[in-house]
PLY file of the C-alpha trace (Angstrom):
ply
format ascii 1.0
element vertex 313
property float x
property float y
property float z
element edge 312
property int vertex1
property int vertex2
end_header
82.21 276.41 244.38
83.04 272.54 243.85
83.84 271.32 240.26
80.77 269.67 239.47
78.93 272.91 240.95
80.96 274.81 238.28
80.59 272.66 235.62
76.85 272.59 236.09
75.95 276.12 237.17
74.83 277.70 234.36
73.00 275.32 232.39
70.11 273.68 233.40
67.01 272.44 231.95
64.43 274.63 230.97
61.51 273.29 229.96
62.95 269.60 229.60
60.91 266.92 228.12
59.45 264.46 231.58
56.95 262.15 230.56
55.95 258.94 232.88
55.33 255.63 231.14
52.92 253.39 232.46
53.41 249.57 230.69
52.42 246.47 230.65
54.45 243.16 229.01
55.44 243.28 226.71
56.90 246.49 225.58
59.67 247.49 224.35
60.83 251.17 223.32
63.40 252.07 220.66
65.05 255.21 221.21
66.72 257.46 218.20
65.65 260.87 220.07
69.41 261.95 219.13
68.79 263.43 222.87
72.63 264.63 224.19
71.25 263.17 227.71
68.66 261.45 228.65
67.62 259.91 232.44
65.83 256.86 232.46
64.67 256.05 236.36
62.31 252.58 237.55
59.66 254.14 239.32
57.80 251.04 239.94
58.24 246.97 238.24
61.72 247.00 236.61
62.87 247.38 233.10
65.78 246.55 230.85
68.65 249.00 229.46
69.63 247.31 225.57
71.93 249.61 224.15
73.40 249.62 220.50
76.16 247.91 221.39
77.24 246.12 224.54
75.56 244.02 227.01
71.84 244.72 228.56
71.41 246.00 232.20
68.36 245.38 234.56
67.05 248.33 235.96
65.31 247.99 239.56
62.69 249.53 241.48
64.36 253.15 242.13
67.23 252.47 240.08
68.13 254.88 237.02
70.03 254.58 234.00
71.46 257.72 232.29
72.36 257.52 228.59
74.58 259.53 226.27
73.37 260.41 223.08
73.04 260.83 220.17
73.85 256.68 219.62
69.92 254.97 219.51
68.94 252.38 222.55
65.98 250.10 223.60
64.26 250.41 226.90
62.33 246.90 227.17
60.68 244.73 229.75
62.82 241.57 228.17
65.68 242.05 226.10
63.91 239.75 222.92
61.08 241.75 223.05
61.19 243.80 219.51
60.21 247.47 219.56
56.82 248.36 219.51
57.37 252.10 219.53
59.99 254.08 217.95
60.95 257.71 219.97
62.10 260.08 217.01
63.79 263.94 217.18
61.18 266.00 219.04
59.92 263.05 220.66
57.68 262.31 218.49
56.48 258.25 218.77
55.33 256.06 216.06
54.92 252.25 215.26
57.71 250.49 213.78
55.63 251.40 210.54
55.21 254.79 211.29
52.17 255.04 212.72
51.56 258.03 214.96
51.36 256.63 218.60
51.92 259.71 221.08
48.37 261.02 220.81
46.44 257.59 220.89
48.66 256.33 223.80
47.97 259.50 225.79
46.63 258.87 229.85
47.40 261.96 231.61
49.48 265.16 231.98
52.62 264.27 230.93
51.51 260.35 231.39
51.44 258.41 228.45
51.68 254.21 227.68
49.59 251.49 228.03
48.95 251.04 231.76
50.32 248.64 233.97
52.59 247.53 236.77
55.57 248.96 235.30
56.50 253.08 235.75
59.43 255.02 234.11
59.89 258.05 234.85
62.53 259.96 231.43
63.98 263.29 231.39
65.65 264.38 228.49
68.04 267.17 228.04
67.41 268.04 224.52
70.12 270.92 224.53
72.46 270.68 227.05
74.38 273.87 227.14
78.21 273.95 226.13
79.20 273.99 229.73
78.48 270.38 230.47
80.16 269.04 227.16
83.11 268.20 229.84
81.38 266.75 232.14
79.28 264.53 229.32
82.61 263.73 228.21
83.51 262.55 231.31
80.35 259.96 231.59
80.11 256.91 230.00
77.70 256.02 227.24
75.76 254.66 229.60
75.60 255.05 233.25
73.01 252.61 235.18
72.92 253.53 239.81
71.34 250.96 241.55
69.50 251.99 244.59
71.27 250.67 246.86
74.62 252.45 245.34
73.25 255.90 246.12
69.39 255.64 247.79
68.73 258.95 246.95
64.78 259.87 247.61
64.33 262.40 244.56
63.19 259.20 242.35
59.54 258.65 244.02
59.62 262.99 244.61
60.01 263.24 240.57
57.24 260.75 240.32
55.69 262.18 243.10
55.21 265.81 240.66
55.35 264.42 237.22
51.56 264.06 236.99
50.86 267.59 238.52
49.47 270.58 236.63
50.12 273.76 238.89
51.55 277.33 238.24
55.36 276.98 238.22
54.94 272.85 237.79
57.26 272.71 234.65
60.01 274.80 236.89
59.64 272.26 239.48
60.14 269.60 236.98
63.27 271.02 235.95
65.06 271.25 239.03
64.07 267.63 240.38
65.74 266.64 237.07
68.36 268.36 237.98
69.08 267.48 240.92
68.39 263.90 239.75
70.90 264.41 236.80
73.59 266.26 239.41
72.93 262.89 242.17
73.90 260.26 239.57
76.95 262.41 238.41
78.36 263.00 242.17
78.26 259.99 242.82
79.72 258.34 239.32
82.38 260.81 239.38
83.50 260.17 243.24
84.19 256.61 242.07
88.09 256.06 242.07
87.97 254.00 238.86
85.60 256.30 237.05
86.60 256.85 233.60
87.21 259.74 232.16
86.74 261.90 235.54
90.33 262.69 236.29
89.56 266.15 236.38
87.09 265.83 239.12
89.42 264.11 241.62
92.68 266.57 240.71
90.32 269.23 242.34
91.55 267.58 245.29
94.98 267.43 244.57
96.77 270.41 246.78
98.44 272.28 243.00
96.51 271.52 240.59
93.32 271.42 242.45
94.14 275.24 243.66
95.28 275.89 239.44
91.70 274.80 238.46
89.69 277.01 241.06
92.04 280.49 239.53
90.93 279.33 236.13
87.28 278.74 237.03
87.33 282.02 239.37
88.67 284.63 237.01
88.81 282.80 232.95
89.35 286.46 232.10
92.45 286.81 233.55
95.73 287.23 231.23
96.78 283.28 232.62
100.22 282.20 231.39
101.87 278.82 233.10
104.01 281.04 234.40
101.35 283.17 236.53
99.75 280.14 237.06
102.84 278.38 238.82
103.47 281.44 240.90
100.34 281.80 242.48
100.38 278.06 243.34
103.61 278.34 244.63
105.95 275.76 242.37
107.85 275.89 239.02
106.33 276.39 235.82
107.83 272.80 235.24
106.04 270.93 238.29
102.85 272.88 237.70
102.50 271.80 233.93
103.55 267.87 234.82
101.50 267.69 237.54
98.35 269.41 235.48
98.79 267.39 232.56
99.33 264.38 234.36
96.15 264.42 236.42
93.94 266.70 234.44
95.00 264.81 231.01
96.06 268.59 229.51
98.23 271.10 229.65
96.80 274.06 231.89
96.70 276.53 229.06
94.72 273.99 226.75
92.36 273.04 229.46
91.87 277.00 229.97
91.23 277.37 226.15
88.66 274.84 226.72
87.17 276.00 229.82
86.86 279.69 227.88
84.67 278.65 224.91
82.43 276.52 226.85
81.69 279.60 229.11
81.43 281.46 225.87
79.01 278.86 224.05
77.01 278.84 226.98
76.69 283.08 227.46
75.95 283.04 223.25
72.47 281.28 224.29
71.56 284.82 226.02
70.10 286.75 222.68
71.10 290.22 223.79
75.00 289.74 224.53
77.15 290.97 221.97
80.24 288.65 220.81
81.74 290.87 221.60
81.09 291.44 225.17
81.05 287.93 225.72
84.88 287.47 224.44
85.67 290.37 227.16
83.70 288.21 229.89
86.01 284.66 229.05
89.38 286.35 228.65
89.83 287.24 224.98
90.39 290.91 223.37
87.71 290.83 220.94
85.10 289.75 218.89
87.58 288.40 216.28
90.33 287.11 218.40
87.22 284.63 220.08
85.53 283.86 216.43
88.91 282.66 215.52
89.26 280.39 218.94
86.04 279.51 218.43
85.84 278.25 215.25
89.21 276.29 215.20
88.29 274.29 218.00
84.25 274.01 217.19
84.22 274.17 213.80
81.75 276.97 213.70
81.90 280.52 214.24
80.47 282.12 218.00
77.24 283.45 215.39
76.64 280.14 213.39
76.92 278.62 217.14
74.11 281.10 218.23
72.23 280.65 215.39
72.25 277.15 215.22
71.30 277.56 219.58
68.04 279.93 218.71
66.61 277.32 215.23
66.98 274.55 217.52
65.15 275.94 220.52
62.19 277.44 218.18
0 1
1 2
2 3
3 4
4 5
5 6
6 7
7 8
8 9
9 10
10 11
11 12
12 13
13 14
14 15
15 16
16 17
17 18
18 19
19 20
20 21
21 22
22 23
23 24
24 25
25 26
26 27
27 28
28 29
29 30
30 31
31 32
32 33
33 34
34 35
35 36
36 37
37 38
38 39
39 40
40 41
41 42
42 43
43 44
44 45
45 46
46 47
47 48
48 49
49 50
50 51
51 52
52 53
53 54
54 55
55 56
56 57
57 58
58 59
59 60
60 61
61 62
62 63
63 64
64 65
65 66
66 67
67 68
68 69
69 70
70 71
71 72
72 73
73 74
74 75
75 76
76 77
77 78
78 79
79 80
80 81
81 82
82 83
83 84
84 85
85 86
86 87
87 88
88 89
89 90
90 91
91 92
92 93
93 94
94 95
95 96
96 97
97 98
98 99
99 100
100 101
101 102
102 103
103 104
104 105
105 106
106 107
107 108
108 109
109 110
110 111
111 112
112 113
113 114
114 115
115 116
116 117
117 118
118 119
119 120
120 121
121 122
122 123
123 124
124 125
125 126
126 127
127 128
128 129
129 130
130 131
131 132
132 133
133 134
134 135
135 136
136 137
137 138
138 139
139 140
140 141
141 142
142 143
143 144
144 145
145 146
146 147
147 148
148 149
149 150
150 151
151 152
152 153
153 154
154 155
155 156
156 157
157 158
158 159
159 160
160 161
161 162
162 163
163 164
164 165
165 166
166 167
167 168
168 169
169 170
170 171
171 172
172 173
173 174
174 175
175 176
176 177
177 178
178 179
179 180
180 181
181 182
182 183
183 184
184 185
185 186
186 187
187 188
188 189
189 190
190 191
191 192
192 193
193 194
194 195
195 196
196 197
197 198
198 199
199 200
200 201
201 202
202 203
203 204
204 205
205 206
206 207
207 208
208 209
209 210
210 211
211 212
212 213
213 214
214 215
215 216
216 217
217 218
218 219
219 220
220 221
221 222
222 223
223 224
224 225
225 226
226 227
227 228
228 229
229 230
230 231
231 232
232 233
233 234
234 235
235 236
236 237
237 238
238 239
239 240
240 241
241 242
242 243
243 244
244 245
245 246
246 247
247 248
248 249
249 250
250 251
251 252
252 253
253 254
254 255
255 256
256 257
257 258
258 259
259 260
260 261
261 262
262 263
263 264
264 265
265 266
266 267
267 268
268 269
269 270
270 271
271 272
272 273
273 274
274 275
275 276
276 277
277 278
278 279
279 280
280 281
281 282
282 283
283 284
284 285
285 286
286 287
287 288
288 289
289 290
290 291
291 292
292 293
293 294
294 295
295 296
296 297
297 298
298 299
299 300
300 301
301 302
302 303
303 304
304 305
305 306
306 307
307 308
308 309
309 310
310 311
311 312
């Protein structure tokens, strides 16, 4: 499997939040959802991206935007238009004055606004697992694909379904985000001047591409630089150069890495055992992970799962 297959198979949504938005001018929607990531796509009419800070971007017919959180952000159909409705955590929606709007601006299954010309379609990851934290890393706080950069057809398909209610429809929902989500990366990441995605294109670098796919393959494994060097076939020296030059890390610090994501993400699963998950991602035992894990996340793996289980309920 690819990198971005790796780095996204695993997590995926599961029972995201999709809503469509039918508006009419003027609107304008402040964001503070504290969502990790959050798709934004133009269905129909076109809409502006004002975040925080920096500059506002048009979004198009079929274009989509997404956005990094937890940093707040207006979607609007002008820039000066203020915010009429505030988003909160749990996506709940109120007046600027707190009003409660979600219930009174209801039209559908999963349809809500004001009706009108203008149709977003929003998917928001409200916990990503640990897995992705690289990849987010990788993407900018925002990331807005015009159309015409990528004319992928799963836009009008997710608006297509978003209105349905059928057995299995929330499933369905899932995986078109997704795949909408996986789209916009693939093709931000294949950019040469993509920031922060200089682990994506060392996967095709002859060394250190081959290093990466033995880490992903077998995390388990006892890797030193040394074994790492010898099955790639050059000098310990060349091998950690070359890694830390493309990859931005030494191999054995990109492994650590790579080991307590896998680990975050296997603590979501209720009946594994710390234990048995520090066997799975290469470390002796319960306490020799706890003690990765917590010097590098700041909690230990049960606070982590714990933490994983309150937000979910």
């Amino acid at each position: 499997m690819d990198a971005l297959g790796r780095l996204l198979d695993g997590p995926r949504a599961h029972g995201a939040f999709v809503l469509r938005a039918l508006l009419d001018p003027p609107w304008s929607i402040h964001v503070r959802d504290r969502a990790p990531l959050t798709l934004v796509a133009v269905a129909t009419g076109e809409a502006w991206l004002v975040p925080g800070e920096g500059e506002p971007v048009r979004l198009r017919e079929n274009d989509i935007a997404l956005v990094r959180g937890p940093e707040p952000y207006t979607v609007a159909d002008d820039p000066a238009t203020e915010p009429t409705v505030i988003v909160h955590p749990g996506q709940r929606c109120t007046t600027p004055d707190g009003e409660e709007l979600c219930e009174l601006l209801r039209l559908g299954v999963r349809t809500w606004g004001t009706g009108g010309d203008t149709t977003l379609l929003v998917g928001a990851y409200e916990l990503p697992g640990a897995i992705s934290r690289r990849l987010l890393a990788a993407l900018p706080q925002r990331l807005v694909l015009p159309y015409a950069e990528w004319e992928s057809p799963l836009v009008p398909l997710l608006a297509a379904e978003i209105g349905r209610e059928e057995p299995g429809q929330t499933v369905v929902l899932d995986r078109l985000l997704d795949l909408l989500v996986i789209a916009a990366l693939r093709t931000h990441l294949a950019r040469a001047d993509a920031a922060g995605s200089s682990w994506y294109h060392a996967h095709s670098d002859p060394v250190v591409g081959h290093a990466l796919r033995l880490l992903h393959d077998n995390p388990a494994l006892p890797w030193t630089v040394a074994t790492l060097a010898a099955k790639t076939g050059v000098s310990r020296a060349v091998l950690a150069r070359r890694f830390t030059e493309l990859v931005g890390e030494s191999p054995m610090a990109y492994l650590t890495g790579w080991r307590l994501a896998l680990a975050a993400d296997l603590l979501r699963e209720p009946d594994t055992t710390v234990d048995a998950v520090a066997r799975r991602v290469g470390y002796g035992s319960a306490f020799a992970l706890s003690t990765a894990f917590k010097r590098v996340r700041g909690v230990s793996p049960q606070e982590h799962r714990e933490s994983t289980v309150t937000s979910v309920g």
